[in-house]
N, C-alpha and C positions, 0 to 999 in steps of 0.2 A: 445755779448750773455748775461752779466748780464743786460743788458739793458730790453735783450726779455724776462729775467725769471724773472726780476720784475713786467713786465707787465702782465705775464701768473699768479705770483701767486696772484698780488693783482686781475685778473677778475677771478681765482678760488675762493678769498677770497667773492665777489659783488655775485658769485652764490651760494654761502653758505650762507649769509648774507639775500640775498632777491630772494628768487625761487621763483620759478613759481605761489605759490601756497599762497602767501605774499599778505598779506590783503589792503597793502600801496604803494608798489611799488616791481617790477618784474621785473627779470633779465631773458630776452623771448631768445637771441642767445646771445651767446659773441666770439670772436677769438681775433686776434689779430690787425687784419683788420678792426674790425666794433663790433660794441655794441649797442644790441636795446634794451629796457628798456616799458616797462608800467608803468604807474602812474594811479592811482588809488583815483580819487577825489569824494565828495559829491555825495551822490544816486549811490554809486555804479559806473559813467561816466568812462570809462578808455583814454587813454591819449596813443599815440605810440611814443616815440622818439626816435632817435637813433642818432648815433657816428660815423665816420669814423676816424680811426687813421691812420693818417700819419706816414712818414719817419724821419718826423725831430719830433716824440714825443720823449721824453717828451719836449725838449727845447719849441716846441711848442703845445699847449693844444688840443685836439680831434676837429675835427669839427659839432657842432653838428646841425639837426636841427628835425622839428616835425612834422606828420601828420597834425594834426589840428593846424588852424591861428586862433585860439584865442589868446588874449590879454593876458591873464595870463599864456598860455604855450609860446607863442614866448618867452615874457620879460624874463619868468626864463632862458631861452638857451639863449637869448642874451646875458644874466650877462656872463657866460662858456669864452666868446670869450676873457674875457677881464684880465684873468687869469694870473700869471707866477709862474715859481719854483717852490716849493712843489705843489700848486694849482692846477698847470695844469695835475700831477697825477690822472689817473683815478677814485679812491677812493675819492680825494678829491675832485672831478668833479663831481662823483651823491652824493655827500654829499651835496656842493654850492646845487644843481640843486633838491634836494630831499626837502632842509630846504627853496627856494623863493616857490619850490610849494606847498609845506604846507603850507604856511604865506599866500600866493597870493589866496589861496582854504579854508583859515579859518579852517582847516584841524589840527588835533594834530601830532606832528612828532613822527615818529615811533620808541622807545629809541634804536634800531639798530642803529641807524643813528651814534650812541656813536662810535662805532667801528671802522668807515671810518675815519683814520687819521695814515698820514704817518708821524711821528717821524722826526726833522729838524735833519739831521746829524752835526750841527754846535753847538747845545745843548746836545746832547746825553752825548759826552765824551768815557767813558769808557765803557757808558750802552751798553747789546747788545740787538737789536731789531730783532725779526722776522714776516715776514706775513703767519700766517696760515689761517684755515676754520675758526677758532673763531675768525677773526678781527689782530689786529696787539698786537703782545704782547712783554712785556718788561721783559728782564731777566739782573735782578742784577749784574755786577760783583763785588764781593767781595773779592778783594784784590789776583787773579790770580797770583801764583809765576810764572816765566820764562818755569817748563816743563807743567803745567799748560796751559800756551800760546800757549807753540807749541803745544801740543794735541789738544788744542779748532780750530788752525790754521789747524793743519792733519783732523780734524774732519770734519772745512766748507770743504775743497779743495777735500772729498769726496763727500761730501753733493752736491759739483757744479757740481762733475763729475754728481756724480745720475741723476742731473736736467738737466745736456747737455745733459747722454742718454736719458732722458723721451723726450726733448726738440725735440729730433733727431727721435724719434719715432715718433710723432706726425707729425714734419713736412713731414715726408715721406706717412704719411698716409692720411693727408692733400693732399699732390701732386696726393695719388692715386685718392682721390675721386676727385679732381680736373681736371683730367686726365679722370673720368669715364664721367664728365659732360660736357667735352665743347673738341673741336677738339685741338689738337699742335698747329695748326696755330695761334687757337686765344689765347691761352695760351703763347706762342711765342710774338702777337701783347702786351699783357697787359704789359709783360715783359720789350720790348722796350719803351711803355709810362714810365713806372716807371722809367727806366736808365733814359731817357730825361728829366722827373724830378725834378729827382736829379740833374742832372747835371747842368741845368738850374739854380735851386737853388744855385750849388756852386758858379757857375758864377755871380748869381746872377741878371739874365735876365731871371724873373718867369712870365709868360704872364696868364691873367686871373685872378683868385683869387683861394684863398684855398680850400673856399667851397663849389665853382663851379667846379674846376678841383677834388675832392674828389667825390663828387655828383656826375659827369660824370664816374668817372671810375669803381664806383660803377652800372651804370644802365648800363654800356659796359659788364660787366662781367656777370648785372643777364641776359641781352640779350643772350650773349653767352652761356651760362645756360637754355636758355628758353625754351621748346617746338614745339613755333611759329616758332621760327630762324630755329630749327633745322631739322621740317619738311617742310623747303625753302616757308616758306610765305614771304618773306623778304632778304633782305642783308642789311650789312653794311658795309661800305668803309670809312677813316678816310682821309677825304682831308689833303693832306701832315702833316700825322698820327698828327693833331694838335684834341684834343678833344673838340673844341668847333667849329666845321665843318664838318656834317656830310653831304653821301651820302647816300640814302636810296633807297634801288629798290628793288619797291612795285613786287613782281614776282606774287602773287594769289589775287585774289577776290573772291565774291561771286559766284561760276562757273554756276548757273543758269540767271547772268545778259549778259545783252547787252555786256558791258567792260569786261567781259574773253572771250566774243569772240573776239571782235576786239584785245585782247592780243595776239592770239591764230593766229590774221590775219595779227598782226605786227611782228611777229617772222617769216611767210612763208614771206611778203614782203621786209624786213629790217632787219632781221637777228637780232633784238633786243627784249626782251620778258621778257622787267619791264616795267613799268612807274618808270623814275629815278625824286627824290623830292632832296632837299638839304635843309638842318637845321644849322642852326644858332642862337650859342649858346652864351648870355653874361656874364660875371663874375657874375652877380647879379642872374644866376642859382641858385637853384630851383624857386627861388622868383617874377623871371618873363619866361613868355613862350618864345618857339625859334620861329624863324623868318623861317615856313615853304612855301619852293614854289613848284611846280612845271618846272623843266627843261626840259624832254621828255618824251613822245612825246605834241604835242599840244593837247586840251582835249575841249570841248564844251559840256557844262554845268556841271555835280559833283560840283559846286560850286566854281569853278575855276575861277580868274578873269583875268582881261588882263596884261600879265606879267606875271602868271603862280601863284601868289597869290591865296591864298583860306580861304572861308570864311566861320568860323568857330568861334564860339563866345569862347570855347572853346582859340584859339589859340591869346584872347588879354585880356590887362591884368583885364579888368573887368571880363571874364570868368573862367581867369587857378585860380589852386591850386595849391601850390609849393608838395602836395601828388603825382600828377598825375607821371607818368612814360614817359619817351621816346616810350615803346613799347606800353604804351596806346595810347599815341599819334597818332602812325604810324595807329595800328589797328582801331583807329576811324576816321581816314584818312579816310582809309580803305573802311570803313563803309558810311560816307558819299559819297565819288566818288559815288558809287552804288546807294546810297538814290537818289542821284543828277541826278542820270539816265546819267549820263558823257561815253561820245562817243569819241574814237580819227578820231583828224581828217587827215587821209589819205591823199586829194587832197590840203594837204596845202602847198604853194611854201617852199623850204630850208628857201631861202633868207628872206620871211617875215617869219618864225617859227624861225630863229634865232632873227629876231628884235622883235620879238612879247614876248619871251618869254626871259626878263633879270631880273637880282635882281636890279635895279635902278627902271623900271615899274613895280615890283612885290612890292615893298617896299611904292613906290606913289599909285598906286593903292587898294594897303592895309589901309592907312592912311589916306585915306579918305573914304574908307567903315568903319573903328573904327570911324569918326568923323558923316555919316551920321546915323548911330547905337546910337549911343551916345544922338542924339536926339531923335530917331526915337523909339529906342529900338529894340530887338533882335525879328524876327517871328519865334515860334515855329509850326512847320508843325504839320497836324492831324494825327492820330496813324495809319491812312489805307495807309497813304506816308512814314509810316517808321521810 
């Protein structure tokens, strides 16, 4: 718990420090899960970053990364990664991260920036430090007799109770609004990633990377949070709850095309009533796009190729952004099928719709549409196709 109340006080300290309303840099949400930040460079330009914190903070430093791939906001988040000890403290995280983009933006630093610094416990001694709204402050001891001691000792060991009730408040109110936006189940599912985790971590068999399993569990939860999800545009299914394997069944389209009828004709024939895709995810998430196919039913035209691959300039890495989302993704899926005027196709044998349609052909067949593109360049269709 003094773990969680250092974290809560120094990101109450970051929103005192630099609100909303901060001419240089802006502290837009914080918890204790996640920290987004604006930077605010030359002509007024604003800059989106943000943070997930992990389980193992502080040993380990936040993971951070950024809307925009420019060359001077990557480099400064890059330095973040390479952090320890004191450092990888939050305070001392937009401090690194505040003073490379001023330097990198020819930009003056903001004398706040003074404030963000946590005190080494190995130099202190006898001093005692506190973080408040004003920054971190240092109070003298002057020579403390023994009742002395024990009064400043009765006095923290209220001070912590006070902060475990506030601590306990919050987190209960946190679960309500938690509770008001996403169902048990999937509240229940984020729970079980998180124990796996961990637990993976104690063992020490962590599959993927930090800032791809962070980054994922983050677009899992605004999914489950979402609108779309919730009024059943979509599903999601965690292939053997592993977060870098999704299952995605597309349930709606555009209910005026061809494809929500044939959706509409594949639930009276087949008792099924998605097109189901699968995603696949690499540790080098957000940084590169997942490997989307098509698995059921079989599809003719939507841009669909053989092996259930689709061609989407979008989904390689000349087109993605590491900004875009999963749910953009899906819903530009979405959108395309429709563009693509995509039909299923009904009179297709089992036996060729299961050979026709694997990730070994969707994979080949993708790699060399990225390699004739590559030459050929990307056709953008005219505005009356969509």
């Amino acid at each position: 718990m003094a773990c969680l109340n250092t974290l809560k006080q120094e990101i109450r300290t970051l929103e005192s420090i630099f609100p909303k309303d901060h001419d240089r840099f802006q502290i837009v949400s914080a918890s204790v899960d996640e920290l987004s930040c604006r930077f605010i460079g030359r002509n007024g330009k604003r800059y989106e970053i943000h943070a997930n914190i992990t389980e193992t903070y502080p040993s380990v430093p936040p993971v951070w990364f950024a809307d925009s791939e420019e060359t001077s906001i990557t480099n400064a988040v890059q330095i973040l990664s390479n952090t320890e000890g004191l450092d990888n403290h939050v305070l001392h995280q937009v401090a690194i991260l505040l003073r490379e983009l001023c330097r990198l933006h020819a930009v003056p630093e903001p004398p706040d920036i003074m404030r963000l610094t946590i005190p080494n416990p190995q130099l202190t001694n006898k001093s005692v430090f506190r973080i408040s709204s004003s920054g971190v402050e240092q109070m003298e001891d002057e020579g403390l007799d023994s009742e002395a001691d024990e009064d400043l000792v009765e006095s923290d060991a209220e001070a912590d109770d006070s902060d475990e009730d506030e601590d306990l408040v919050m987190e209960m109110e946190d679960g309500r609004q938690k509770n008001d936006e996403m169902g048990v189940e999937h509240l229940a599912t984020l729970e079980r990633l998180r124990q796996n985790q961990r637990r993976d971590y104690l063992k020490g068999s962590v599959s993927g990377s930090v800032q791809a399993t962070d980054r994922l569990m983050k677009e899992l939860r605004d999914i489950y949070r979402s609108d779309t999800f919730k009024n059943k545009m979509y599903q999601i299914e965690l292939v053997n709850d592993s977060l870098y394997e999704w299952n995605v069944r597309l349930l709606a389209v555009d209910p005026d095309s061809p494809l929500s009828h044939d959706l509409a004709l594949l639930k009276e024939k087949e008792g099924k009533d998605a097109i189901l895709l699968n995603m696949l995810f690499k540790d080098t998430y957000p940084f590169e796009p997942p490997f989307v196919r098509v698995v059921h039913p079989i599809i003719s035209g939507g841009y669909v190729l053989v092996g259930g691959a689709i061609c989407m300039e979008l989904l390689t890495k000349q087109g993605w952004s590491s900004a875009y989302t999963v749910e953009a993704v899906i819903m530009q899926i979405s959108a395309t099928l429709v563009k693509g005027k995509a039909r299923i196709q009904f009179g297709a044998p089992k036996v060729c719709s299961q050979g026709q349609y694997s990730l070994a052909r969707a994979q080949q067949s993708f790699k060399s549409l990225v390699q004739i593109h590559e030459k050929n360049g990307w056709f953008t269709p005219p505005k009356e196709d969509g």
